[in-house]
N, C-alpha and C positions, 0 to 999 in steps of 0.2 A: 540556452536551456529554456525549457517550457514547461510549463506547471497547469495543472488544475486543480482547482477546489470543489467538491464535491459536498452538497447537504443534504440528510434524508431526517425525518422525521420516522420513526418503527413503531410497527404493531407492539400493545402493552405484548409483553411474554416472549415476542422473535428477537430480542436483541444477542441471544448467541445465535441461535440460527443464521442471523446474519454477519455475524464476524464470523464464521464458519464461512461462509459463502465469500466475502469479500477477503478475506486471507487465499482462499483458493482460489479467487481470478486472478490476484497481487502475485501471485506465484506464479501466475502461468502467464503475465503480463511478465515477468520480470524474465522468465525459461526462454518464451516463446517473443516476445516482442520488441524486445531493446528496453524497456522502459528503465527507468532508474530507483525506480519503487514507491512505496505510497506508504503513509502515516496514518492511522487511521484514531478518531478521535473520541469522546462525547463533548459538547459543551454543555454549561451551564445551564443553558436552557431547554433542555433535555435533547437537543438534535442531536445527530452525528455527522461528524465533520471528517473528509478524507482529503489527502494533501499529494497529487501523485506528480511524480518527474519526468519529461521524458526529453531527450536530446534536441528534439525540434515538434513544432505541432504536425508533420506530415508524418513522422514516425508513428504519431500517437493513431493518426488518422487509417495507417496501412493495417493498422492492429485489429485483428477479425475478433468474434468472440473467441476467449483460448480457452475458458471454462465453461460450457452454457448450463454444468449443473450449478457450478460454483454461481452462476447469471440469475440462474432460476432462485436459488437461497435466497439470496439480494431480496429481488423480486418478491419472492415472497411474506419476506418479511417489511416492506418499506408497506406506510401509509401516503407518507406524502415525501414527493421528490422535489426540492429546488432549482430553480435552474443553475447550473455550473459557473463557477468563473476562470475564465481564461488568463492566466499570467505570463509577459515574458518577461525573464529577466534583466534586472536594470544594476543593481550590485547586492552584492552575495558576501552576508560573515556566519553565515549560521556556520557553527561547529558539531562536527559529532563526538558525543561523548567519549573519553579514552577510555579501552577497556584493555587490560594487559590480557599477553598471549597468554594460554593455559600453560600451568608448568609440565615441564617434562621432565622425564626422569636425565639424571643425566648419565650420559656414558659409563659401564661400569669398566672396570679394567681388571686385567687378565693376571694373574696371578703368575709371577715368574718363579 
């Protein structure tokens, strides 16, 4: 697996404008590219922080823009962009959360 970390610094005011923008590349990364999806954060220090997966770094590299309005949001809203860091993985316990299946109604039966 291969990961990137992503850090922006945003315009006072664009911070939905751009989770607007970055929820609609995350999607069409996830539709359109293989990827395995992305977390997206703030830290403490007022940056934001994005955490994305993707099977190998050549998958990540074949991946064209799949939103360029969702590119443009981004864009518009970041002041300052960090540079990225590249992860491969070495071992792996993160969990996801259990979240039980919705209920359903169950079967009703038929009246003899």
């Amino acid at each position: 697996m291969f990961a990137v970390i992503y850090r922006w610094r945003l315009r006072p005011g664009k911070e939905e404008q751009f989770r607007e923008g970055w929820h609609r590349v995350t999607e069409a990364i996830l539709r359109d590219c293989g990827s395995y999806g992305s977390r997206l954060h703030r830290a403490d220090d007022g940056t934001w922080v994005a955490y994305a997966r993707w099977p190998d770094e050549e998958s990540r590299a074949r991946c064209a823009v799949p939103d360029p309005e969702g590119v443009a949001m981004m864009a518009g809203a970041i002041e300052e962009r960090m540079p990225e860091t590249r992860l491969s993985l070495v071992d792996d316990l993160l969990a996801e959360p259990y979240v039980p299946a919705p209920a359903t109604n169950p079967p009703t039966r038929s009246a003899r």
